[in-house]
C-alpha positions as a printed NumPy array, in Angstrom:
array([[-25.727,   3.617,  -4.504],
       [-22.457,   2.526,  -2.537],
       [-21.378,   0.22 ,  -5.54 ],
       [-21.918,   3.603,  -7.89 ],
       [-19.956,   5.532,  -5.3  ],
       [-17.275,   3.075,  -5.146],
       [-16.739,   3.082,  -8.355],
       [-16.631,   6.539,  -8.886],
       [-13.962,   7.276,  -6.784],
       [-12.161,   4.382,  -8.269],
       [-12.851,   5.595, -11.498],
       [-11.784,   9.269, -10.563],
       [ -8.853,   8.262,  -8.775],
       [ -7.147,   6.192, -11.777],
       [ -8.081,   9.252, -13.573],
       [ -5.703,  11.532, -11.879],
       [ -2.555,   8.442, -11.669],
       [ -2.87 ,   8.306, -14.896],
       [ -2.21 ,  11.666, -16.116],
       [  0.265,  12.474, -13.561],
       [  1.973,   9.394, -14.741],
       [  1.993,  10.046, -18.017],
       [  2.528,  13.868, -17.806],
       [  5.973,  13.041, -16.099],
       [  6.983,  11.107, -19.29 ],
       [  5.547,  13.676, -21.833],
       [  6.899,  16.873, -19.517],
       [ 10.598,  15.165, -19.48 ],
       [ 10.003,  14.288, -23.193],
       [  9.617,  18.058, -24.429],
       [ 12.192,  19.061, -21.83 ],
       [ 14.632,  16.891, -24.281],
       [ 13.102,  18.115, -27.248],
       [ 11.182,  14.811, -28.022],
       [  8.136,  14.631, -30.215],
       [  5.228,  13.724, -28.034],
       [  2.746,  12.657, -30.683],
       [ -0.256,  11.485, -28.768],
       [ -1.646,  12.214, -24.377],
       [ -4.493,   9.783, -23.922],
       [ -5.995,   8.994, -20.381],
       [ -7.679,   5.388, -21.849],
       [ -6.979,   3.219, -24.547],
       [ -8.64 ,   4.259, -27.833],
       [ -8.486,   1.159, -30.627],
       [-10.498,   1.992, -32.909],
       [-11.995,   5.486, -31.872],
       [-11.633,   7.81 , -28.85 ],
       [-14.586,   9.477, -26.971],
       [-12.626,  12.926, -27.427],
       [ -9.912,  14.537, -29.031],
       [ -8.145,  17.912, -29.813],
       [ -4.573,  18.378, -31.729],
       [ -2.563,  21.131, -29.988],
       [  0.849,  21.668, -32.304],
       [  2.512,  18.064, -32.385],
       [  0.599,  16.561, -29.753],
       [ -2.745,  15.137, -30.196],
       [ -4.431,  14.948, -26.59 ],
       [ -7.845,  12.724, -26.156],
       [ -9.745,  10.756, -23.972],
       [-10.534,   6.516, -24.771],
       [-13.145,   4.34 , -24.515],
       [-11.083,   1.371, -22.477],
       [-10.425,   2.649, -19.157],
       [ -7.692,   0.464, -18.332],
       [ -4.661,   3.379, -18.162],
       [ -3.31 ,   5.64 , -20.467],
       [ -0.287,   6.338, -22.457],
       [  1.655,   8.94 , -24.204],
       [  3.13 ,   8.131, -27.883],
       [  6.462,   9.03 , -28.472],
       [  8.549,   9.468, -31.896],
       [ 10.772,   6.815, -32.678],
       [  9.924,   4.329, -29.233],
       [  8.759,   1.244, -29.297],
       [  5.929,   0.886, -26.447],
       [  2.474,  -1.015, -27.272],
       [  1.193,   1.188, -30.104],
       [  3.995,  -1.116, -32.169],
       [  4.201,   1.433, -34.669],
       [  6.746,  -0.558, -37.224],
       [  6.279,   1.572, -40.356],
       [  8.26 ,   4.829, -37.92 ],
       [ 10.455,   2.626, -37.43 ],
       [ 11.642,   1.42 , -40.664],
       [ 11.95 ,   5.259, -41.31 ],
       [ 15.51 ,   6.66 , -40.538],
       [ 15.696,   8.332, -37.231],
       [ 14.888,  11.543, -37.174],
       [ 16.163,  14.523, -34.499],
       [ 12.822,  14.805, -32.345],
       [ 12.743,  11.205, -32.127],
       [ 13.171,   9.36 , -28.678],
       [ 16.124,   6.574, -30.548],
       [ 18.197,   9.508, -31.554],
       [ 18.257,  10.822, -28.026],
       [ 21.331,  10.085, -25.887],
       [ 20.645,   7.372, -23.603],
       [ 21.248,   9.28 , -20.684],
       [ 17.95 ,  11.372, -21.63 ],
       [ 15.939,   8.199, -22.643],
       [ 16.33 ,   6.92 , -19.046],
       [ 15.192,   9.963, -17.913],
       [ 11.907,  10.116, -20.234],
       [ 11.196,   6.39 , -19.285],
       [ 11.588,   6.904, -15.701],
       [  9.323,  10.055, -15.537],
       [  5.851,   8.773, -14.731],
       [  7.192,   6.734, -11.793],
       [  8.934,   9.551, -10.426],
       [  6.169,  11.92 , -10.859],
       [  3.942,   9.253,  -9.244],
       [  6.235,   8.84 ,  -5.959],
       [  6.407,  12.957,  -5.7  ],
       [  2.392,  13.12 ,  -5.936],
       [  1.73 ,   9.988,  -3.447],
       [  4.183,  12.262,  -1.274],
       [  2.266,  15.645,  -1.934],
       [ -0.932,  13.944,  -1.189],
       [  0.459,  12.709,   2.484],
       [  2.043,  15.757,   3.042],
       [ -1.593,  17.895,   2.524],
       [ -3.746,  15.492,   3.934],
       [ -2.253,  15.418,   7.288],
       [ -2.256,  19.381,   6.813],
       [ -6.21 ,  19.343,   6.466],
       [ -6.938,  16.194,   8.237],
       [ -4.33 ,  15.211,  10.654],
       [ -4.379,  11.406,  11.598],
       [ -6.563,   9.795,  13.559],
       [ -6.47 ,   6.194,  14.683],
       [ -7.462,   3.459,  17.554],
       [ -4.555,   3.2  ,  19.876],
       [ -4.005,  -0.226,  20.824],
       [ -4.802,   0.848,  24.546],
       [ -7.687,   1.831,  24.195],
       [ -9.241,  -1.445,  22.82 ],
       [-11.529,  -1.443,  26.225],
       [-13.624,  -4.592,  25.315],
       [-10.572,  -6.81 ,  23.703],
       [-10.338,  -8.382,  20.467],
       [-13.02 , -10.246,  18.65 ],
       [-11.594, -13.075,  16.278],
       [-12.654, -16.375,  14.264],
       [-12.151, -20.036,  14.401],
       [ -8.545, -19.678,  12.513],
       [ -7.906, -17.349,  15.599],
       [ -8.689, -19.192,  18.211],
       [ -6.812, -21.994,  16.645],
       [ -3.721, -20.522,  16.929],
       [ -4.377, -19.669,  20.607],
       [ -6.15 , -16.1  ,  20.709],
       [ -9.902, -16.173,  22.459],
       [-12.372, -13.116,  22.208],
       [-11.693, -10.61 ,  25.116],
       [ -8.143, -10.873,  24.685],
       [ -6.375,  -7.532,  25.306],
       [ -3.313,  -7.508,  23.072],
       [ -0.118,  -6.06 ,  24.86 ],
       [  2.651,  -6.144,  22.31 ],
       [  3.589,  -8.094,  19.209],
       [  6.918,  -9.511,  19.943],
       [  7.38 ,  -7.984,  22.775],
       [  7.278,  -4.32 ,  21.143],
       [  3.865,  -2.048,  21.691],
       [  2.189,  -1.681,  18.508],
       [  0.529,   2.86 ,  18.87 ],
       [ -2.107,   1.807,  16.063],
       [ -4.39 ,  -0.983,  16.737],
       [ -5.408,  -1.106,  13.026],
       [ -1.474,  -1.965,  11.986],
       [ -0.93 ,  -5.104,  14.026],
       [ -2.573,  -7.898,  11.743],
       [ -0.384,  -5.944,   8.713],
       [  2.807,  -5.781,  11.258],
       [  1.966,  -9.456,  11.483],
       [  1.744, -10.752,   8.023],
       [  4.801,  -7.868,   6.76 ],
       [  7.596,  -8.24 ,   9.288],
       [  7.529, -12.152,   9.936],
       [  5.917, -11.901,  13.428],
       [  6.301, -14.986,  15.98 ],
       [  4.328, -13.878,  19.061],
       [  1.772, -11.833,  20.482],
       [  1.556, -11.206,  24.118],
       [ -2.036, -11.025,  25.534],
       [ -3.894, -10.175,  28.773],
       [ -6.892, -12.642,  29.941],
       [ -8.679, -12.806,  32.883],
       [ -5.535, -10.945,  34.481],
       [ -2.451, -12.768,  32.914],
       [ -0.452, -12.131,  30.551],
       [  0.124, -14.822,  28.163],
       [  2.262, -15.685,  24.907],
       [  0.538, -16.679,  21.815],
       [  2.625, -18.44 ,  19.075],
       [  1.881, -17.47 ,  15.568],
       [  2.681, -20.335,  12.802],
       [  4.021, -19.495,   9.987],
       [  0.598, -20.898,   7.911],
       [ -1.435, -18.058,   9.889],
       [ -0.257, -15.166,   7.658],
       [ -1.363, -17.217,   4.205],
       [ -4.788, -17.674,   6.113],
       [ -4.942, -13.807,   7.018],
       [ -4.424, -13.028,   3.309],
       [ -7.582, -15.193,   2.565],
       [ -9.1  , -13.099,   4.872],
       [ -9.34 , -15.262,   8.214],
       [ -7.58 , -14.868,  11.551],
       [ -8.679, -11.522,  11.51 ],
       [ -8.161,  -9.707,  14.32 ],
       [-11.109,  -7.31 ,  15.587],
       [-11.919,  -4.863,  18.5  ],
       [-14.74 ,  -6.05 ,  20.343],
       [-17.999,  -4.036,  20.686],
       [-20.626,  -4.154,  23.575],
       [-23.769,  -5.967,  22.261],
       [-26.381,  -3.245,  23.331],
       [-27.825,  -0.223,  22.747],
       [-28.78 ,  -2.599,  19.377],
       [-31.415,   0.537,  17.943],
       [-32.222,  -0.939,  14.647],
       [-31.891,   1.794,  11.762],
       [-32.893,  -0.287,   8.975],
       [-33.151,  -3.034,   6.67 ],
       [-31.196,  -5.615,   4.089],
       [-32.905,  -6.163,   0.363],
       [-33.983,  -9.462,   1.897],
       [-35.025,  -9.186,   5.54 ],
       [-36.082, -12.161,   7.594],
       [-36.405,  -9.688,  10.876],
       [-38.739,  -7.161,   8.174],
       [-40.565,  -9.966,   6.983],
       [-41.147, -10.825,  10.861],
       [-42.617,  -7.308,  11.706],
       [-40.021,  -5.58 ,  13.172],
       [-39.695,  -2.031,  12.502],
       [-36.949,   0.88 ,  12.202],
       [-36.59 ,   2.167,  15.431],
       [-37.157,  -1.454,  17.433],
       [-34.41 ,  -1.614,  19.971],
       [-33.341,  -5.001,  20.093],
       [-32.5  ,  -6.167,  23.659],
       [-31.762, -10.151,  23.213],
       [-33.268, -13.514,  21.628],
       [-35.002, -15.934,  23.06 ],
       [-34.549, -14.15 ,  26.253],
       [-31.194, -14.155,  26.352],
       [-29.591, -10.943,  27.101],
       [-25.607, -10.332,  25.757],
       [-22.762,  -8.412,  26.855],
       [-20.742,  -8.05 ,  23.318],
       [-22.282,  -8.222,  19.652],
       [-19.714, -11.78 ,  19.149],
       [-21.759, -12.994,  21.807],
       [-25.071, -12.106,  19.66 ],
       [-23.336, -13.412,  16.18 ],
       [-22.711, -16.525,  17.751],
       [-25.702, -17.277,  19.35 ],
       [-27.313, -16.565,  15.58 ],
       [-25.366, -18.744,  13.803],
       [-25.301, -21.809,  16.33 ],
       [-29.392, -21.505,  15.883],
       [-30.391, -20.274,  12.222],
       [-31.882, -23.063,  11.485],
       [-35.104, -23.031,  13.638],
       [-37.37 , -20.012,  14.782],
       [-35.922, -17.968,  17.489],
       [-37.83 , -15.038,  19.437],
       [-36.684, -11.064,  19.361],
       [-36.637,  -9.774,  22.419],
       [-37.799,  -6.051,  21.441],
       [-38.385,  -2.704,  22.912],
       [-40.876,  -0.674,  20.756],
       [-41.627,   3.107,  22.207],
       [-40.626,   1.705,  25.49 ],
       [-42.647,  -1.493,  25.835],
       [-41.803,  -4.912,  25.064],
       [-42.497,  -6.656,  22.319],
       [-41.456, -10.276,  21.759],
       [-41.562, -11.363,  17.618],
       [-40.567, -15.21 ,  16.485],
       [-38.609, -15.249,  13.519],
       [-36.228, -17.394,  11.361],
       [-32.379, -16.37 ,  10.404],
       [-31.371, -16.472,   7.   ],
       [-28.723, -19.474,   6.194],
       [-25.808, -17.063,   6.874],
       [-27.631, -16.743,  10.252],
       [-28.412, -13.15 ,   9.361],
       [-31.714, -11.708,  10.763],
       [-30.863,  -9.056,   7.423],
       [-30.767,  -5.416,   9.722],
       [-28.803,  -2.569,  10.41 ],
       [-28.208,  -0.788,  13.626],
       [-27.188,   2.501,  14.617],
       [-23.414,   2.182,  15.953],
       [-22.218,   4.459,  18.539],
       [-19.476,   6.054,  17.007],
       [-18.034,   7.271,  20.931],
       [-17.631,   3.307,  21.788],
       [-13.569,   4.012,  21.922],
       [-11.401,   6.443,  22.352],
       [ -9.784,   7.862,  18.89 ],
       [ -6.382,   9.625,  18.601],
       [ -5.997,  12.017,  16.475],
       [ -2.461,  14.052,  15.541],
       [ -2.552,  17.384,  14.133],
       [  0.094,  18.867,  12.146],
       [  0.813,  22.792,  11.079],
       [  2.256,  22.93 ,   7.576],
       [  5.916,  22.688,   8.017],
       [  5.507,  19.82 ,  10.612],
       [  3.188,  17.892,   7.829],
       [  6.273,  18.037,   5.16 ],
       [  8.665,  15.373,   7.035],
       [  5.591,  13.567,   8.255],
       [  4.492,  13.235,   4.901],
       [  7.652,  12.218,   3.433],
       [  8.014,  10.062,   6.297],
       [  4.754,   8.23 ,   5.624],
       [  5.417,   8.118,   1.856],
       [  8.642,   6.075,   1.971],
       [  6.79 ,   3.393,   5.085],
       [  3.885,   2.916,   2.389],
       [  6.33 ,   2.007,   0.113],
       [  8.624,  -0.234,   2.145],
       [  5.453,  -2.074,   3.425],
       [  4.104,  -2.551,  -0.332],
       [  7.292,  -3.41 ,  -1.106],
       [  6.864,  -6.517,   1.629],
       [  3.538,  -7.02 ,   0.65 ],
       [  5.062,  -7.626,  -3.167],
       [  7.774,  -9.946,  -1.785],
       [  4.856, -12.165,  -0.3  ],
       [  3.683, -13.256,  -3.672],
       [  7.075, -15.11 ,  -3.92 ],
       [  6.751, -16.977,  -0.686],
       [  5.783, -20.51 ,  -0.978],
       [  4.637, -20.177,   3.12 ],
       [  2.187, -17.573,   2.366],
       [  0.748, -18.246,  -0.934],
       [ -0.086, -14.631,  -1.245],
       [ -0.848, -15.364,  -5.347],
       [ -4.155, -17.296,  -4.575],
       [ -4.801, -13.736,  -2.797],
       [ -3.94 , -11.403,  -6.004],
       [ -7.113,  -9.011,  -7.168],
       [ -8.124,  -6.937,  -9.971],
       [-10.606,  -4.188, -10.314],
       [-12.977,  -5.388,  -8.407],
       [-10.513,  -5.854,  -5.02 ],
       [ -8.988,  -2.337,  -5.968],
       [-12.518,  -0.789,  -6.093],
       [-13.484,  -2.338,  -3.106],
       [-11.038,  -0.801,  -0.569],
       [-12.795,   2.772,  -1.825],
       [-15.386,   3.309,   0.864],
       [-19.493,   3.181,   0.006],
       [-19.51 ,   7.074,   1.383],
       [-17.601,   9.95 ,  -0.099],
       [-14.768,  10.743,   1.924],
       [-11.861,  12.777,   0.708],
       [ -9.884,  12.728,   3.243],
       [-10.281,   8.679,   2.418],
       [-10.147,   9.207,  -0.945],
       [ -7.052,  11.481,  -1.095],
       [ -5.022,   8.983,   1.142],
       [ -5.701,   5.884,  -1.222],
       [ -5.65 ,   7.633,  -4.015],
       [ -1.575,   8.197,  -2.488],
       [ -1.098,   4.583,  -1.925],
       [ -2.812,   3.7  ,  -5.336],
       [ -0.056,   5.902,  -6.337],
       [  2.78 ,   4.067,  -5.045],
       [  1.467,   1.075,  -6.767],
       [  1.552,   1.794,  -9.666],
       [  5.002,   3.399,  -9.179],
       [  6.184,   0.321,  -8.011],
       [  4.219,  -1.982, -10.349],
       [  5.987,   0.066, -13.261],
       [  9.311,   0.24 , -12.473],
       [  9.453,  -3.752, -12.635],
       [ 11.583,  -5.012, -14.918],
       [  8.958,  -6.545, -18.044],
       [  8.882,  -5.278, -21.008],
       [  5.94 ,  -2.955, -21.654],
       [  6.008,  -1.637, -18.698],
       [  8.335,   1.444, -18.029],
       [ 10.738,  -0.81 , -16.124],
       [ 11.515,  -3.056, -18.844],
       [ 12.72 ,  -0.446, -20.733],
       [ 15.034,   1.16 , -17.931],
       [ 16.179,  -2.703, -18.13 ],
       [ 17.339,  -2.174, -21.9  ],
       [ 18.828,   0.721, -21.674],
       [ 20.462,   0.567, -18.216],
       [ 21.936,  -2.633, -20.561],
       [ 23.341,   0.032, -23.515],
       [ 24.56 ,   2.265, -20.537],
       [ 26.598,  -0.55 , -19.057],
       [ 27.703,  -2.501, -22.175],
       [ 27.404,   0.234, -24.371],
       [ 25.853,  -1.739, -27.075],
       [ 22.088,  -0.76 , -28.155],
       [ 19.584,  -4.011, -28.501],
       [ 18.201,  -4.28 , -32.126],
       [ 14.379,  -2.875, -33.04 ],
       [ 13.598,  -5.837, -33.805],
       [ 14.914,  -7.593, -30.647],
       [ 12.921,  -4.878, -28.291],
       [  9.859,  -5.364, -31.069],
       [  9.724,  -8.673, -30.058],
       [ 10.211,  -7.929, -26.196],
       [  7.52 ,  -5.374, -26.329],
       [  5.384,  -8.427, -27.317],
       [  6.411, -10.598, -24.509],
       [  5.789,  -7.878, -22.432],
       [  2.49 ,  -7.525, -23.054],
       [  1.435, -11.349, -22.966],
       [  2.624, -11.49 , -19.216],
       [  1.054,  -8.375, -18.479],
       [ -2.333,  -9.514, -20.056],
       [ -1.902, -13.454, -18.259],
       [ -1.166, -11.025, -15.232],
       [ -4.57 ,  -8.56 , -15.523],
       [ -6.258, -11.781, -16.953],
       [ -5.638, -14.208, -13.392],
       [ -5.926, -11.222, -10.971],
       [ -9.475, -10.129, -12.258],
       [-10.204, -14.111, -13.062],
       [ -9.351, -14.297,  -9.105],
       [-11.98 , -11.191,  -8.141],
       [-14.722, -13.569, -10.277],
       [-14.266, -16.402,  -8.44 ],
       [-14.869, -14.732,  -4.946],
       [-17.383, -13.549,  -6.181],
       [-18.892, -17.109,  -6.77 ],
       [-17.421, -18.284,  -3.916],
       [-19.881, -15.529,  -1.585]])
């Protein structure tokens, strides 16, 4: 059910980017009196799912659900329509337009896609505020991995600053880290305060999803609310309800301390220290070879201290804007890391299945409406680049017969068009080629 629900939202969210993307081409379009022949959400080769012609304009629905487009008279975009072409050019058509008005049409899905990312801030911290950990109220510390420790941290670190500046929001230090270049963060252990290095090979290992830096948790109460398809602590007798108070009659302060302990022991039979309606109950069983006993606890959702900041409606519109332009200065940094040969963020590029993934496994709109701002922003930013077939390459061209004041041929963009569309299918064909092989790799 939480892969259905993922995808759902996934599913529903591209929905709405797409049409407000496209609607900002086809709305600028009429405003210059430009023949908008086709409004699809999908691709439909071949056949569409559904269809209706409404004057000039025939608006439908396709059976790929990779985007959408809008066809134009007299444009070259991916539908590579050559028999309009060879046709002289007619009035309504987008090549007898000034170019002033074509840059306009072209640029009209990215802007209406950076004006919705920055409605959709602007009302959900009207109806939701924002709520986050502060970075002081970590109680327990950090919990991290090997790749962590190697660069100096230890669990039960207390983090301070990030070179030398406070960081408000616990959750936007490792991204801090890996977008603005960090060198140092300043801990607290055992009462001192110490300076941690961070090499510059620590943000390519972050993006592979190690390093990660976690608040700790206390180990217990550890009420166990239920169970994985495959269960070695099920199999074993344990029940729903079982309050698990340590193994091998070990007791543990933090849940690291319990991981660990698992995994430095899954290969032998270890006892369950148990409470079951208030008596004891010890059970033997064996880990899985993740060192997984395969159960779920209840999680105290009091364990810290959140922070959340409410705004009234007017107070929401310059937050809003304010958190529109960071998202897109930080994915704008997260775009230049692709090109660095220290981070190797490309071995890190996903497809569908990454994008589908950072929907949560429960509906949440207030969730839902913020990524569905940042997906936004994407693919603002993603089509503004300069390739042709994308919106960007043709800015490109005819920012070109703005400047020089020379138009490129039909055929010349013709062939572009193709180019275009090679990279972008290499492009959609590596990212989602990347999302198999995890999957492999799990």
């Amino acid at each position: 059910m939480t892969i259905v629900i993922k995808i759902l939202q996934f599913v529903m969210s591209l929905s709405i980017l797409v049409i407000i993307h496209e609607f900002g081409h086809f709305i600028l379009a009429k405003l210059f009196k430009t023949r908008v022949e086709k409004f699809y959400l999908f691709f439909d080769p071949w056949f569409s799912i559904f269809k209706i012609k409404r004057g000039e304009t025939e608006y439908g629905i396709g059976w790929i659900p990779l985007g959408g487009y809008v066809k134009i008279s007299g444009m070259i975009d991916e539908s590579m329509d050559r028999e309009q072409m060879k046709q002289p050019p007619q009035h309504y058509e987008f090549r007898s337009k000034p170019s002033w008005q074509r840059l306009l049409i072209m640029t009209g899905g990215v802007i209406f896609n950076f004006i919705s990312a920055i409605l959709i801030y602007v009302l959900v911290l009207f109806a939701w505020g924002e709520t986050y950990l502060p970075t002081a109220n970590v109680k327990y510390g950090i919990v991290t991995d090997s790749v962590g420790y190697s660069i100096g941290l230890r669990n039960g670190d207390k983090i301070l600053t990030v070179d030398n500046i406070y960081v408000e929001d616990f959750r936007q230090i490792i991204p801090g880290i890996m977008l603005n270049a960090r060198k140092t963060v300043q801990v607290e252990r055992d009462g001192q305060k110490l300076n941690i290095d961070i090499p510059k090979d620590y943000i390519n290992k972050l993006l592979k999803g190690k390093g990660q830096i976690d608040a700790r948790i206390p180990f217990g109460p550890f009420v166990i609310d239920g169970f994985r398809k495959e269960s070695p602590a099920k199999s074993s007798g344990v029940q729903a309800g079982d309050e698990l108070i340590g193994l091998d009659s070990i007791k543990f302060t933090y849940y690291d301390q319990f991981q660990k302990y698992l995994a430095e022991n899954k290969y032998r039979i270890i006892v369950l220290n148990l409470l079951r309606k208030g008596a004891s109950l010890n059970l033997q069983v064996k880990p899985d070879t993740l060192g997984m006993l395969g159960v779920t606890r209840l999680v105290d959702s009091q364990i810290f201290e959140l922070k959340t900041v409410r705004y009234g409606f007017i107070q929401s519109i310059p937050a809003g804007l304010d958190k529109g332009f960071k998202t897109v200065a930080n994915y704008l940094k997260q775009f230049k890391l692709i090109f660095s040969k220290h981070s190797k963020a490309y071995e890190s590029l996903g497809g569908f299945i990454t994008i589908g993934n950072i929907f949560p496994g429960v509906w949440d709109w207030d969730a839902f409406w913020n990524l569905t701002a940042f997906l936004s922003i994407i693919l603002a930013v993603m089509n503004i680049l300069p390739i042709p077939a994308l919106d960007g390459g043709h800015v490109m061209f005819l920012l070109f017969e703005v400047v020089t004041g020379r138009k490129p041929s039909d055929k010349f963009l013709e062939y572009a068009q193709i180019v275009g569309m090679v990279i972008l299918f290499s492009l959609l064909l590596y990212a989602n080629g990347n999302d198999i092989l995890r999957q492999f790799r799990k």
